[in-house]
mmCIF file of the N, C-alpha and C atoms, coordinates in Angstrom:
data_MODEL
# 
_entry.id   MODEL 
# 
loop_
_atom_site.group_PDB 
_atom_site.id 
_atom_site.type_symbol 
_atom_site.label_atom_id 
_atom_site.label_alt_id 
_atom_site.label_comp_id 
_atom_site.label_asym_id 
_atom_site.label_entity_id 
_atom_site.label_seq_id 
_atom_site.pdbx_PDB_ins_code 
_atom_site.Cartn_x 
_atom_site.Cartn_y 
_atom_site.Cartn_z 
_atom_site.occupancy 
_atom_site.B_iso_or_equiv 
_atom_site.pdbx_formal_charge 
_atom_site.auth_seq_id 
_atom_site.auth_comp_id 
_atom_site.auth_asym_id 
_atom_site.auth_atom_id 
_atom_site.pdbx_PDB_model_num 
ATOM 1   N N  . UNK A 1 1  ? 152.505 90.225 -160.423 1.00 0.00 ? 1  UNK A N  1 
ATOM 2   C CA . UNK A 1 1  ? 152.895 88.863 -160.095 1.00 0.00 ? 1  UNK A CA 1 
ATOM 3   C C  . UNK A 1 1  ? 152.473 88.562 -158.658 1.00 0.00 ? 1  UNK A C  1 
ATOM 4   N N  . UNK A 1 2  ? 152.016 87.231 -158.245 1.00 0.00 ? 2  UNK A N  1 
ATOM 5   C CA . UNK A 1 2  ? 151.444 87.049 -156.795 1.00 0.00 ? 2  UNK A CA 1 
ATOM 6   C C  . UNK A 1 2  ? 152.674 86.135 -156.151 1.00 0.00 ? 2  UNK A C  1 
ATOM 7   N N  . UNK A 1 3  ? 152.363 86.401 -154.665 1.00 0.00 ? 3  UNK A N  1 
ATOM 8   C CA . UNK A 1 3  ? 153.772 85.947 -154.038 1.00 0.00 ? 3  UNK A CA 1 
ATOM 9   C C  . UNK A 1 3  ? 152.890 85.410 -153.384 1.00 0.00 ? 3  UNK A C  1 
ATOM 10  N N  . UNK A 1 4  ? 153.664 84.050 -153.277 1.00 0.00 ? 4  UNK A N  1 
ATOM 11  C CA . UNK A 1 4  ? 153.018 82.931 -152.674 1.00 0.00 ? 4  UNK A CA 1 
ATOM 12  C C  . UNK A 1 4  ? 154.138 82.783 -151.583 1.00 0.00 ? 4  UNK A C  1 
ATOM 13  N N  . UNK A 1 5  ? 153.190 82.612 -150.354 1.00 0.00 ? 5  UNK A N  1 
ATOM 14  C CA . UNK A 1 5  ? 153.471 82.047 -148.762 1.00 0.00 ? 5  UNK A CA 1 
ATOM 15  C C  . UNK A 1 5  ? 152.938 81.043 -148.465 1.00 0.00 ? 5  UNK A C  1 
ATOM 16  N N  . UNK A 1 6  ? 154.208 80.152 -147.934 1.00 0.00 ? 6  UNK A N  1 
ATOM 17  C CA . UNK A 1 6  ? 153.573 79.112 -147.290 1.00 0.00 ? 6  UNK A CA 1 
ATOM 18  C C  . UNK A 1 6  ? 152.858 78.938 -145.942 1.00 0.00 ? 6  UNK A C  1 
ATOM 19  N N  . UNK A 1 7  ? 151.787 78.104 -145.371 1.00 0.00 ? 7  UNK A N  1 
ATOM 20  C CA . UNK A 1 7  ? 151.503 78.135 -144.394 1.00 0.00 ? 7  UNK A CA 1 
ATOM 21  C C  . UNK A 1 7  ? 151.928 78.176 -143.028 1.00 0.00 ? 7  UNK A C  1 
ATOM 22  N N  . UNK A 1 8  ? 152.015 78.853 -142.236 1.00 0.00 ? 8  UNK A N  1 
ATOM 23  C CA . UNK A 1 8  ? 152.638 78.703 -141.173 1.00 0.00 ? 8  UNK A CA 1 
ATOM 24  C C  . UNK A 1 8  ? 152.390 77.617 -140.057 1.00 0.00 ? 8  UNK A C  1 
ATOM 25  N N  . UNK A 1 9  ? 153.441 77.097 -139.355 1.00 0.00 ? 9  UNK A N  1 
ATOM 26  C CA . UNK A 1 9  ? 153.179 76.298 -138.111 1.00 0.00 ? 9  UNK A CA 1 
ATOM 27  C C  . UNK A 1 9  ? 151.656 76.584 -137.639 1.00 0.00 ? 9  UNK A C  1 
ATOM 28  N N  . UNK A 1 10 ? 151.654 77.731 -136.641 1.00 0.00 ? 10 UNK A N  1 
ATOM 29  C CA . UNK A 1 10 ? 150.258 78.106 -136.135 1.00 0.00 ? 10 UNK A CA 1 
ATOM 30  C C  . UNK A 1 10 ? 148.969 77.901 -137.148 1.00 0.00 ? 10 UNK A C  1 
ATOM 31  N N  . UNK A 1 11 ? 149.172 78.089 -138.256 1.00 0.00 ? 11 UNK A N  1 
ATOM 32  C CA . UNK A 1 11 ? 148.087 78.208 -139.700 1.00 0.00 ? 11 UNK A CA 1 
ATOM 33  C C  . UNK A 1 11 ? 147.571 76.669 -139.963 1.00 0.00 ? 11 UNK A C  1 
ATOM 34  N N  . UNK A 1 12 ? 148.534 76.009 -139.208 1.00 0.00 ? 12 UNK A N  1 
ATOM 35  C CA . UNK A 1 12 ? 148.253 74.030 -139.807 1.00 0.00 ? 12 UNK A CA 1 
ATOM 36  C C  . UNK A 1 12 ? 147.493 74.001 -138.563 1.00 0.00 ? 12 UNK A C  1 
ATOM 37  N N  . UNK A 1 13 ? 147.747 74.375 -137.366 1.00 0.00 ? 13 UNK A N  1 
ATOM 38  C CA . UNK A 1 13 ? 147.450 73.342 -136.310 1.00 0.00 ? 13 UNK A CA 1 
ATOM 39  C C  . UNK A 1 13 ? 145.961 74.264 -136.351 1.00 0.00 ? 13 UNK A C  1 
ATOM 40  N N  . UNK A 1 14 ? 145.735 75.305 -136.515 1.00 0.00 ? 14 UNK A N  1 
ATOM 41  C CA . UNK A 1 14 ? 144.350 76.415 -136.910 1.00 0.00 ? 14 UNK A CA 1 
ATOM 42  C C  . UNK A 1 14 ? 143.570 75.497 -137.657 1.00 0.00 ? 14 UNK A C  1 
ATOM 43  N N  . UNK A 1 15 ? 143.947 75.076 -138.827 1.00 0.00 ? 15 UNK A N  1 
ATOM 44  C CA . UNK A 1 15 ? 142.909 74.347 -139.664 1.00 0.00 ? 15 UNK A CA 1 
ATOM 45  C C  . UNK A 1 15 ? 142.514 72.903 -139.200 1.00 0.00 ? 15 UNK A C  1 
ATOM 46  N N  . UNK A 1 16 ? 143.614 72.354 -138.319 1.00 0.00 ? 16 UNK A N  1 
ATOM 47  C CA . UNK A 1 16 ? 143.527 71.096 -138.234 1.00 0.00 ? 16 UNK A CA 1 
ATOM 48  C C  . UNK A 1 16 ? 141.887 71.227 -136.831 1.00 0.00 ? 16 UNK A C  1 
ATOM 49  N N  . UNK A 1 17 ? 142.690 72.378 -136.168 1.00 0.00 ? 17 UNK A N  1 
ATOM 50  C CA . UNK A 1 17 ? 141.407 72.509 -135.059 1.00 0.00 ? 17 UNK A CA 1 
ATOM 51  C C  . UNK A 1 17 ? 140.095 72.805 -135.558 1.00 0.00 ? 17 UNK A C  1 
ATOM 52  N N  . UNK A 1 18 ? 140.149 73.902 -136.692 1.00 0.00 ? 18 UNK A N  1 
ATOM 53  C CA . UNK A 1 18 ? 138.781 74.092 -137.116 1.00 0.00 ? 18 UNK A CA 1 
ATOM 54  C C  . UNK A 1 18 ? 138.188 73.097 -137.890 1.00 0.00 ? 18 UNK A C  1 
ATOM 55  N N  . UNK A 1 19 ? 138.934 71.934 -138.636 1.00 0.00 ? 19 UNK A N  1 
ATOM 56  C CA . UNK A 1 19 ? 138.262 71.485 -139.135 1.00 0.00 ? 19 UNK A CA 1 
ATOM 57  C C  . UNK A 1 19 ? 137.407 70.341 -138.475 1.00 0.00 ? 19 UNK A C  1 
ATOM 58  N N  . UNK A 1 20 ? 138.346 70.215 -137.221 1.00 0.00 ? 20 UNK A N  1 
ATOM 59  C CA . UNK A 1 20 ? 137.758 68.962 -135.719 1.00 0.00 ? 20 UNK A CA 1 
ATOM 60  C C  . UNK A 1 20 ? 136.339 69.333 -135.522 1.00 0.00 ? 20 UNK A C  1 
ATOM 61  N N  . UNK A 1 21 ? 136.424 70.987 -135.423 1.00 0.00 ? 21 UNK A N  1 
ATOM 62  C CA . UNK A 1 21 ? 135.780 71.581 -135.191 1.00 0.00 ? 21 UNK A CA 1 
ATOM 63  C C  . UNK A 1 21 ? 133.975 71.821 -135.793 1.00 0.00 ? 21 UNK A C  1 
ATOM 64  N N  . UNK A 1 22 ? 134.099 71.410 -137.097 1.00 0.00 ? 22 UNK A N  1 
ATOM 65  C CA . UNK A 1 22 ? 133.077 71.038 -138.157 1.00 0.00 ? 22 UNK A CA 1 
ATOM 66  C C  . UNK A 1 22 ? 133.358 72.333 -138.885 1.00 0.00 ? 22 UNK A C  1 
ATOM 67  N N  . UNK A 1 23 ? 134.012 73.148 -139.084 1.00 0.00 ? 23 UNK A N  1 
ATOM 68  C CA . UNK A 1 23 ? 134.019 74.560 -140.305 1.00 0.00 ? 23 UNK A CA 1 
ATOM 69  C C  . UNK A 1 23 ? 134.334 73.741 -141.380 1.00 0.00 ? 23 UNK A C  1 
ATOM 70  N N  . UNK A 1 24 ? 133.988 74.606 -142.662 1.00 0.00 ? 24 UNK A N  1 
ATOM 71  C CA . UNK A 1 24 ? 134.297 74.413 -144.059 1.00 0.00 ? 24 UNK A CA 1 
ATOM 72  C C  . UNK A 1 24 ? 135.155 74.842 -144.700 1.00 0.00 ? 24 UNK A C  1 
ATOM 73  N N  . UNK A 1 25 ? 136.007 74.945 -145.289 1.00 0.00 ? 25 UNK A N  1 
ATOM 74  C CA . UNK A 1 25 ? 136.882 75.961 -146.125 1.00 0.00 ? 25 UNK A CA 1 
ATOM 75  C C  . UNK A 1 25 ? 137.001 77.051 -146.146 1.00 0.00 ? 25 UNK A C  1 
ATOM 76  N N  . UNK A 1 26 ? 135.352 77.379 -146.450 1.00 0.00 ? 26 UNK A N  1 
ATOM 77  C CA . UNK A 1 26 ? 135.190 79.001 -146.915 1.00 0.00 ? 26 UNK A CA 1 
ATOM 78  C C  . UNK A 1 26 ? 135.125 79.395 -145.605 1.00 0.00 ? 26 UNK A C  1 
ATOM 79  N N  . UNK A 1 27 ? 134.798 78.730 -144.552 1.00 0.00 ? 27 UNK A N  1 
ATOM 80  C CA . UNK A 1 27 ? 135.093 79.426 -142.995 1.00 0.00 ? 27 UNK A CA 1 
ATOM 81  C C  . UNK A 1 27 ? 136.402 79.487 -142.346 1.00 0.00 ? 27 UNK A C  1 
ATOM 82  N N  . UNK A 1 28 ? 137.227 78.677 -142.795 1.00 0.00 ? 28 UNK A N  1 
ATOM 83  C CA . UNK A 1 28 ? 138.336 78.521 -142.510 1.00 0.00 ? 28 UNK A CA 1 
ATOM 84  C C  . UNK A 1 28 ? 139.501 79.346 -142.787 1.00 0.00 ? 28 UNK A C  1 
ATOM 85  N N  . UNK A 1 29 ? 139.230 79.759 -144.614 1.00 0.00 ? 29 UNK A N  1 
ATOM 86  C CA . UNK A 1 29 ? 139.667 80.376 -145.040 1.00 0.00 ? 29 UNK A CA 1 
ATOM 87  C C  . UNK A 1 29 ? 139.650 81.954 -145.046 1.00 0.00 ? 29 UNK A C  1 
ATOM 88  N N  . UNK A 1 30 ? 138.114 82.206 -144.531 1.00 0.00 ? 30 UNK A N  1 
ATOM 89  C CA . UNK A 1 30 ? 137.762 83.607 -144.150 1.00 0.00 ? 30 UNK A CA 1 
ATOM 90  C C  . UNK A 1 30 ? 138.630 84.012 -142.847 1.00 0.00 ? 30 UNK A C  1 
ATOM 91  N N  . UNK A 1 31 ? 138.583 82.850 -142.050 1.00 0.00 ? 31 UNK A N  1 
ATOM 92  C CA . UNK A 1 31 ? 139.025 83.268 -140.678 1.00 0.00 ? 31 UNK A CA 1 
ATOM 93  C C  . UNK A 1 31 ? 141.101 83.859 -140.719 1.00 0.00 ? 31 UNK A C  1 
ATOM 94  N N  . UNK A 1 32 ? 141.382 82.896 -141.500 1.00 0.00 ? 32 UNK A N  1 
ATOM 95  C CA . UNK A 1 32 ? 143.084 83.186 -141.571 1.00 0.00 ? 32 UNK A CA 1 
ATOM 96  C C  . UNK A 1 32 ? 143.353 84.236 -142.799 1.00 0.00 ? 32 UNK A C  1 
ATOM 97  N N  . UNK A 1 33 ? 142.418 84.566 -143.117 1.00 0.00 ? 33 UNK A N  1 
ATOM 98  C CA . UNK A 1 33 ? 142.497 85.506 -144.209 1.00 0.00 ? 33 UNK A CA 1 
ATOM 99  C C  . UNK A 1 33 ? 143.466 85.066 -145.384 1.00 0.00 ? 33 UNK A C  1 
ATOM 100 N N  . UNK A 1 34 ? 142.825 83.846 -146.041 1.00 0.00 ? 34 UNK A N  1 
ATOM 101 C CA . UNK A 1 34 ? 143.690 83.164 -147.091 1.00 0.00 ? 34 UNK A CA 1 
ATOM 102 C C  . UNK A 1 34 ? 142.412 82.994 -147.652 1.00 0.00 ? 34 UNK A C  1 
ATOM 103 N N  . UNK A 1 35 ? 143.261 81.982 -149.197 1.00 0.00 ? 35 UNK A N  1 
ATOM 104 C CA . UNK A 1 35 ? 142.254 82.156 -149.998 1.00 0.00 ? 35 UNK A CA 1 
ATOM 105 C C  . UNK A 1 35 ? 141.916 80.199 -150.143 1.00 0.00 ? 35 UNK A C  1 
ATOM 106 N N  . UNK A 1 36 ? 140.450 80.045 -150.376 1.00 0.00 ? 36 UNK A N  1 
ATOM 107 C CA . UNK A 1 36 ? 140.182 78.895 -149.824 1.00 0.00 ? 36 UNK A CA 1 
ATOM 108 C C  . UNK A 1 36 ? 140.781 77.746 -150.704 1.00 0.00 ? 36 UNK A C  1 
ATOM 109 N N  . UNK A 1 37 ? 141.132 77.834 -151.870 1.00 0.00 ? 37 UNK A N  1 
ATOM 110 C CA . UNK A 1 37 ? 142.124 76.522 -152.743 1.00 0.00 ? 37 UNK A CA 1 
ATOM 111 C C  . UNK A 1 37 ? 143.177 76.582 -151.570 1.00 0.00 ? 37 UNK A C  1 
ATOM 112 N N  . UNK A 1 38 ? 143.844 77.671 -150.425 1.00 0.00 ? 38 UNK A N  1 
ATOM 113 C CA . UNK A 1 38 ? 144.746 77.165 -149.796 1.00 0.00 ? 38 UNK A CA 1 
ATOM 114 C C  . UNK A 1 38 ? 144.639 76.419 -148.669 1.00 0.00 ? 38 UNK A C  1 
ATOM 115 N N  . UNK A 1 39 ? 143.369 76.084 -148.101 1.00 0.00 ? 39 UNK A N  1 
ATOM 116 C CA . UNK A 1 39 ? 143.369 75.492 -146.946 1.00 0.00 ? 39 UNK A CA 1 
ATOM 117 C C  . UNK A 1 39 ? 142.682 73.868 -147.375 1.00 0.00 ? 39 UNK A C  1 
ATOM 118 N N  . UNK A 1 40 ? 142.503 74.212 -148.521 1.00 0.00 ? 40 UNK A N  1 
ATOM 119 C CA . UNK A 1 40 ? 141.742 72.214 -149.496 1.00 0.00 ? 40 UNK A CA 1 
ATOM 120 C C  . UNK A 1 40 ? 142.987 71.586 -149.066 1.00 0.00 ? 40 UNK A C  1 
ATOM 121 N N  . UNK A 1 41 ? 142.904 70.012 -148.878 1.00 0.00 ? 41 UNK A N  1 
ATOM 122 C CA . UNK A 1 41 ? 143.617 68.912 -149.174 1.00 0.00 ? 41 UNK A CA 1 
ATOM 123 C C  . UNK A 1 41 ? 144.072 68.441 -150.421 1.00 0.00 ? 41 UNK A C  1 
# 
């Protein structure tokens, strides 16, 4: 069974920067070590 975590404080304001930033998902997602359906809108 998979246990799902929610994102953390630091983990939102991470994506919000990388995505200012121009990264993609799959960069985004590599970087926080999640899986990339979790960092989509």
């Amino acid at each position: 069974m998979n246990t799902y975590t929610q994102l953390t404080e630091q983990e939102r304001y991470q994506i919000y920067a990388l995505k200012q930033a121009g990264r993609n998902n799959n960069e985004i997602a590599a970087f926080l070590g999640r899986h990339k359906s979790t960092i989509s809108q």
